[in-house]
C-alpha positions in Angstrom: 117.4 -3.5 -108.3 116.4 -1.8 -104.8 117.0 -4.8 -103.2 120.7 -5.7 -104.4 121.6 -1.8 -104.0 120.5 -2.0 -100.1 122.5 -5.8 -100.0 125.9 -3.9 -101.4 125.2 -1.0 -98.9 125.1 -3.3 -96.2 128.3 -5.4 -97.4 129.9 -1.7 -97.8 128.5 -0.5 -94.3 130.0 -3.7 -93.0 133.8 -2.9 -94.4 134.8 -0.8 -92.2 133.5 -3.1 -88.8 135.6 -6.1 -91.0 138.4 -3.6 -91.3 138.4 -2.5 -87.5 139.0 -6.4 -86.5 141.6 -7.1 -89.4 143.4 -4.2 -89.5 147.1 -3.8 -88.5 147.0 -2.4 -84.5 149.1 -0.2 -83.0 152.8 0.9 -84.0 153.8 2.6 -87.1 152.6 1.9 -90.5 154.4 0.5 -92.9 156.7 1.6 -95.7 154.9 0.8 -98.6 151.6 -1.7 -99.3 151.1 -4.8 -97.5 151.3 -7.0 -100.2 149.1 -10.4 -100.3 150.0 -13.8 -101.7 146.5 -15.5 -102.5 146.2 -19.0 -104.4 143.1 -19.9 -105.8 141.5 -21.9 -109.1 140.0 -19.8 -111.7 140.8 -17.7 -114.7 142.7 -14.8 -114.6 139.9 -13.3 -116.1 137.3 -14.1 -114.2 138.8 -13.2 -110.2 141.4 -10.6 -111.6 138.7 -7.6 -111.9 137.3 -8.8 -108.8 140.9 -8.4 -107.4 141.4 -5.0 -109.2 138.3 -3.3 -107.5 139.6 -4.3 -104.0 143.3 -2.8 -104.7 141.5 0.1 -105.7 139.3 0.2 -102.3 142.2 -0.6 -100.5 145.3 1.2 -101.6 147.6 0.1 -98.9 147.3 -3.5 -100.0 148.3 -5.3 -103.2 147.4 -8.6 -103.9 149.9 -11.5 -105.6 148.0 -13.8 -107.2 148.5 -17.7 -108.2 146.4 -20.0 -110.2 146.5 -23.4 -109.8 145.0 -26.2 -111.3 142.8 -28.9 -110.2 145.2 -31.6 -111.3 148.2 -30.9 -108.9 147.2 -27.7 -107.0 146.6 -29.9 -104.2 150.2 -31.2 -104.0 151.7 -28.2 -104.7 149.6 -26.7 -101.8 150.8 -29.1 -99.5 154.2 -28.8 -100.8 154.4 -25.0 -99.9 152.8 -25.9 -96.5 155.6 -28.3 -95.6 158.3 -26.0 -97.1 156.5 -23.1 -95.1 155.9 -21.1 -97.9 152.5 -21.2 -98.3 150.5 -18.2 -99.3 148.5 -15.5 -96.9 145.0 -16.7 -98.4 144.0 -19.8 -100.1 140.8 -21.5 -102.3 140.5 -24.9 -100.6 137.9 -27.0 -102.0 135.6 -28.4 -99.3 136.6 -31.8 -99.8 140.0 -31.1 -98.9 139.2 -28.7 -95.8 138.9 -31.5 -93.3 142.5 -32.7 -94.1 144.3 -29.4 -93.4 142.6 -28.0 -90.5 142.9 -31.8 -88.9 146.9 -31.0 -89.8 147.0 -28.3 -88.0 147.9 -26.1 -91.3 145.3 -23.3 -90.9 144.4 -19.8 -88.6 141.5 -20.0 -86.3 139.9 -16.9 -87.5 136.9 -17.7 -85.0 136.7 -14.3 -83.3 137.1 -12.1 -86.3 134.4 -13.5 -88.5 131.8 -12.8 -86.1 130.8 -10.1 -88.1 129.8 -12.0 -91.2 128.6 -15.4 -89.7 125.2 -13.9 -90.3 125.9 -13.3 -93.9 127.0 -16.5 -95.6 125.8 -19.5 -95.3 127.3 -22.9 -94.8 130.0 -22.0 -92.2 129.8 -25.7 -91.0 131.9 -26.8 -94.5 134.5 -23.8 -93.2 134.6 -25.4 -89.1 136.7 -28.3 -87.4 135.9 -29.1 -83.7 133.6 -26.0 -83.3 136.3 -23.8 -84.7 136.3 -21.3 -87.3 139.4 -22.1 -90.3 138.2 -20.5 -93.4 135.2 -18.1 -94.9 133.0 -19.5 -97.3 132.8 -18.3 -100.6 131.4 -19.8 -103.5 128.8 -23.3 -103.4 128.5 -25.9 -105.6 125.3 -28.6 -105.5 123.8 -30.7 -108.4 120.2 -30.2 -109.9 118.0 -32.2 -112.2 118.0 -31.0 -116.1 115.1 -32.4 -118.7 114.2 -32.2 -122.1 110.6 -30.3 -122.2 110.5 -31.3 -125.8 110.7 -34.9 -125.0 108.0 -34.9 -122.3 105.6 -33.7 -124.1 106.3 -36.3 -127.0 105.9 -38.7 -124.1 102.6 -37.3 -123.0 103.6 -35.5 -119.6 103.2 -31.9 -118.8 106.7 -30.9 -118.0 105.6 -27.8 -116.4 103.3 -29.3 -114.0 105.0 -32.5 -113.4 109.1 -31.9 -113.1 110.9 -34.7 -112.3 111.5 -34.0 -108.4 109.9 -37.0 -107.0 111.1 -40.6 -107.4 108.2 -41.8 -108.5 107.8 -38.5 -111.3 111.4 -39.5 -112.6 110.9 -43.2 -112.7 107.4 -42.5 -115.1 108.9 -39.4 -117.1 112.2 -42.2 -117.9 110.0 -45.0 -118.9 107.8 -42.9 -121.0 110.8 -41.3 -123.3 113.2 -44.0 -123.0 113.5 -45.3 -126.4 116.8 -47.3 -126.9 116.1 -48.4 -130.4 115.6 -45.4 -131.5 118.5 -43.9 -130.2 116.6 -41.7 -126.5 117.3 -42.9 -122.9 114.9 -42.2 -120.3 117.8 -40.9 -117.3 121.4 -40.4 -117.0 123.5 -42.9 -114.7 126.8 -41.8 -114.1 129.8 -44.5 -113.4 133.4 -44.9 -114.4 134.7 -41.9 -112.9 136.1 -41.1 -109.4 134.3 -38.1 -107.1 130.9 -38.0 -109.4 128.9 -41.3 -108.7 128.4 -40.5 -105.0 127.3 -36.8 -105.5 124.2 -38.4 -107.8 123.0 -41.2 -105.5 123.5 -40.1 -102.1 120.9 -37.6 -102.6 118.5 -40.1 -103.3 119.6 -41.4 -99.7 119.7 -37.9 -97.6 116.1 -37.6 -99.6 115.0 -40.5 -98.0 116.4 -39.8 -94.5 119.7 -41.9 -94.8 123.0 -40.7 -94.5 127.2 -42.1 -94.5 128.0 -40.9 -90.6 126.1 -40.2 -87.5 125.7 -36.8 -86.3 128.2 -36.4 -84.0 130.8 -37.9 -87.1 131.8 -41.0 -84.9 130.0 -43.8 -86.3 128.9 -45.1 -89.8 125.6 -45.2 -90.6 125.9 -46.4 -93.9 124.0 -49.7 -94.0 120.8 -48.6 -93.3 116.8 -49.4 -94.6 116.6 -45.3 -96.1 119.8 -46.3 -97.9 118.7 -49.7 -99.3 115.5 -48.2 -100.5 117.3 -45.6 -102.5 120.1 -47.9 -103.6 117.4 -50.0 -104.1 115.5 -47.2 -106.5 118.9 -46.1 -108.2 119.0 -49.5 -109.4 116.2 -49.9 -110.7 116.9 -47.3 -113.1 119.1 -49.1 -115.0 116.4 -50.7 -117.3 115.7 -46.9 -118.4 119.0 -45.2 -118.6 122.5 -44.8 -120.3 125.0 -45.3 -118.4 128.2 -43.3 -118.7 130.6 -40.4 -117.4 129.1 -37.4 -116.7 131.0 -35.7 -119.6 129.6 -38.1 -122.2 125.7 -37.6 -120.5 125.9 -33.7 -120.8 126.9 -34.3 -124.3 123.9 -36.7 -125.0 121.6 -34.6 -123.5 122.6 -31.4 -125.5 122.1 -34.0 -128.3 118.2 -34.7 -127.3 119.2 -38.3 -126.6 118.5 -38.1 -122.7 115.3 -37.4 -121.3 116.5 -36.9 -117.7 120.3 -36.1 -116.3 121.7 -34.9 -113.3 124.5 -32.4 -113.5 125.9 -29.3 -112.3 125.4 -25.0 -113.2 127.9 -25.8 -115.2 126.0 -26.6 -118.2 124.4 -23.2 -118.5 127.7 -22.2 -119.5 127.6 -24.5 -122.5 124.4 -25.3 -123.1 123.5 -21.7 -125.4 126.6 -22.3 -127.7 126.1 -25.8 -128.1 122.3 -26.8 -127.5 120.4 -23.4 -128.6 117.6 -24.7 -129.7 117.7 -26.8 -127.0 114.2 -26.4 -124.5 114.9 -28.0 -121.0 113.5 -27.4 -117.6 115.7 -27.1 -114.1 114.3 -29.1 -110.6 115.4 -29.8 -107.1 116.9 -33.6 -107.4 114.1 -36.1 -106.5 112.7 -37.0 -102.8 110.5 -40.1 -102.1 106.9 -39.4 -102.3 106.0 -38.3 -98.7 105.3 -35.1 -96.7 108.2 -35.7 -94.3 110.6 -35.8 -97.2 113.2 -33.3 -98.6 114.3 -32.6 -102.2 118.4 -32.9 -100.9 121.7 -32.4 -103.0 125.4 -33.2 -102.4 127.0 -29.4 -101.3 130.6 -28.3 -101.7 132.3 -25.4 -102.2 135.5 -23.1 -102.1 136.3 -21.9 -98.6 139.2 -19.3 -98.4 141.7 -19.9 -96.0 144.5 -18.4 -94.1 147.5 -20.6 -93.3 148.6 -19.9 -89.5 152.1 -18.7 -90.2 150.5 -15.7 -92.7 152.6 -12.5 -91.2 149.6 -10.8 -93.3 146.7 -12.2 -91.5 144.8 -8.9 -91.1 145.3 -8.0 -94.8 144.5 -11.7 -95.8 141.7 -11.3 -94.0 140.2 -8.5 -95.8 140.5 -10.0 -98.4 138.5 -12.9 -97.7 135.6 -10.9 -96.6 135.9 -8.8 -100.0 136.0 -11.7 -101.6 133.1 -13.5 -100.1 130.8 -10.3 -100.7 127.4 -11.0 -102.7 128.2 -8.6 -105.0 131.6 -9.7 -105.6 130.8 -13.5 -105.6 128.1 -13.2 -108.1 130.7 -11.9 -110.5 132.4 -14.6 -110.5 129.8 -16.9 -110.4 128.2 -14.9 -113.4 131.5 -15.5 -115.6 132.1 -18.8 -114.2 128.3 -20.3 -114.2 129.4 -23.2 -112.3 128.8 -22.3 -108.7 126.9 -19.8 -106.4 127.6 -17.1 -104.1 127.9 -18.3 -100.5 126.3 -15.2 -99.1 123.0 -15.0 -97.9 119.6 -14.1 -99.7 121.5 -14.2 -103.5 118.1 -15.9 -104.9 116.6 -12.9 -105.0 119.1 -10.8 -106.7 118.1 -9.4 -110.2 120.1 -12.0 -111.9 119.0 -14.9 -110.5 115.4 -13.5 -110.6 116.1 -13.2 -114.5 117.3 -16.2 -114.7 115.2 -19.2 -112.9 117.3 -22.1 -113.8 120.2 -20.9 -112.0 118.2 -19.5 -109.2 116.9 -23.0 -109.4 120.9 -24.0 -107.8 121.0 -21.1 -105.4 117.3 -22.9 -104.0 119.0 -26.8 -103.8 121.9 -25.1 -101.7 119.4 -24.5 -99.0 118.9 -28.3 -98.5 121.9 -29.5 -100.2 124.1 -31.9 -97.9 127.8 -30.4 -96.8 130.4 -33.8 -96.2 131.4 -33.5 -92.7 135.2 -32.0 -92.1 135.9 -35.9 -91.5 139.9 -35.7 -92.7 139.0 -39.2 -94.0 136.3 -38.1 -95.9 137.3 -38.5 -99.5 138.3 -42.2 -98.7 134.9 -43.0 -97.6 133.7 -41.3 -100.6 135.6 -43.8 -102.3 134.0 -46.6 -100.4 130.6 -45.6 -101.4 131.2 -45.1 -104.8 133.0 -48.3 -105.6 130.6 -50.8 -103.7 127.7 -48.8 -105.1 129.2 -49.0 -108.5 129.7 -53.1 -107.9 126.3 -53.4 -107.2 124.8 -50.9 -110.7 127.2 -53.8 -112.7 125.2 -56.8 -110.7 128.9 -57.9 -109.1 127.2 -57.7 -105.7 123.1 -57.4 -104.0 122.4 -53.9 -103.0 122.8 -55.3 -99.6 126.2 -56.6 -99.8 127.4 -53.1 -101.1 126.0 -51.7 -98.4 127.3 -53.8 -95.7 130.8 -53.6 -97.8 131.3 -50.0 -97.9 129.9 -49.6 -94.0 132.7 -52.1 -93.1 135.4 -49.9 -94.8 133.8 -46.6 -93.4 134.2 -47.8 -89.8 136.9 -49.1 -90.6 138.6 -45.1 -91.6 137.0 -44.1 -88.3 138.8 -46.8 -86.1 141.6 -46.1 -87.7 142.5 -42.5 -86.5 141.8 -43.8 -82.8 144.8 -44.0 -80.6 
């Protein structure tokens, strides 16, 4: 409890250095409170208190809010940006980053985060060209869930031997998977856009592959690391169900799945509709080998500031209140389907109490961030579809591969004058 009094201290120490570099300069004050107009995605319930406590720290400025939903907040984002009525501060999902600070939509706020670059992590999701556009707030990555019960029916010690390696997963799935009788070794998601390529491209930044170069210019796509874990996601078919992820939650919380991979999100669900239920939480599995790294996909909500804000300062502020650990972790707490962005959270007394989800907070350390690319979510689509082709034998793991690298260079060439 020490520790996460001294964290809020130091978040509260930090205010007023945040509140020097945001704060209105010069000239007279204003009649009245500066008020905000902020858009983001979650409950009323579950960022309004959060919002109450800042009005109540800062009295000179109230805050608007707007929730929007995932199926058309996008459009109506870009609609209030064309219109120029956008709000002072904005959730954009990671994904969608690259696109708008490409555009041109967003404030370089580059000098006055200097002050908190130290305390969240994963400003690279919140850059374009080497410049600053949002603040992180809350991260997203995927882990590896298993049934405890069923390992030990199959013989394994699922205490000593998790499923984190490839090898570990392949055994534990052949082991428990049972089709006859109604158990499947492993989880293999398909049939829904923006899921497949967050489950096997960890298997290829495991294994050293990746979709781009590191200086985002060319596609690396069609490589030997990705082949051999294209190669090994395949081979997973003979012990798996294959389905959408929401129909794979549901047949695990049933005890029919040995092995999934999913998101904090079940820990939401999982005490209401699986009590009884005894499962086990791991990185998501790495080749055998010293050299390799259990790796995730990463995301996350990165609040923004649209460059024609007359309430930067204010906005701001409220970023940075926002993006507190203190303040995060309540969400994240209500929500249980992310993790706060700033630093050192796994060692808060709730995470501490509760391993699973400290087990999420851990991935993000290695987890994988998509690269601001304002193409990205189109070469997203190229992996999962050729990918997908191959997991219903339409193609060799080969020609998927060479498929979906000809499309990705493809996206690149195409934004060259």
């Amino acid at each position: 409890m020490i520790g996460k009094i001294m964290r809020t201290m130091s978040w509260l120490l930090l205010l007023p250095a945040v509140t020097g570099v945001f704060g209105c300069s010069g000239g007279s004050t204003p009649a009245g409170p500066i008020t905000v107009h902020f858009w983001q995605f979650w409950e009323a319930d579950v960022v309004g208190p959060i919002l109450t406590r800042f009005e109540a720290e800062n009295p000179g400025i109230k805050v608007q809010m707007k929730q929007l939903t995932w199926q058309n907040g996008r459009e109506e984002i870009l609609a209030a940006v064309a219109a120029n009525t956008a709000p002072d501060l904005c959730e954009l999902g990671s994904t969608w980053f690259g696109r708008f600070a490409a555009d041109g939509a967003l404030a370089d706020i580059s000098a006055e985060t200097d002050s908190l670059r130290a305390r969240l992590r994963q400003w690279e999701a919140a850059m374009h060209n080497g410049r600053v556009y949002g603040v992180p707030w809350v991260l997203g990555t995927r882990a590896v869930f298993y049934n405890k019960r069923l390992f030990r029916e199959a013989g394994l010690n699922p205490d000593l031997s998790p499923p984190d390696t490839w090898p570990r997963l392949m055994e534990a799935a052949s082991k428990i998977h049972k089709p006859d009788a109604g158990t499947y070794g492993f989880g293999r998601n398909s049939g829904e856009r923006y899921v497949l390529f967050k489950k096997f491209m960890p298997l290829a930044w495991s294994n050293g592959g990746d979709v781009l170069s590191a200086d985002g210019l060319q596609s690396v796509f069609n490589s030997t690391e990705n082949l051999e874990a294209l190669k090994f996601w395949l081979s997973l078919k003979s012990v798996s169900l294959t389905e959408r992820q929401d129909q794979i939650d549901q047949a695990f919380k049933q005890e029919r799945i040995g092995i999934i991979q999913s998101g904090a999100w079940l820990f939401k669900t999982l005490p209401t509709d699986a009590p009884k239920l005894e499962y086990g939480v791991c990185r998501m599995p790495r080749p055998d080998g010293n050299n390799r790294v259990n790796r995730s996909f990463g995301g996350g909500e990165i609040l923004v500031i649209f460059k024609n804000s007359p309430r930067r300062e204010a906005a701001l502020k409220l970023a940075a209140f926002l993006a507190r650990g203190d303040n995060a972790l309540a969400l994240c707490r209500v929500a249980k389907s992310v993790q706060p962005a700033a630093v050192g959270m796994e060692n808060d007394d709730y995470y501490q109490a509760n391993p699973g989800e400290r087990t999420f907070v851990e991935q993000l350390t290695t987890a994988v961030f998509p690269p601001n690319d304002p193409s990205w979510q189109e070469m997203e689509n190229a992996v999962e579809n050729w990918v997908e082709k191959a997991m219903f034998e339409k193609v060799t793991a080969e020609k998927a591969l060479e498929e979906a690298d000809q499309e990705i260079v493809a996206l690149l060439h195409a934004r060259i004058p």
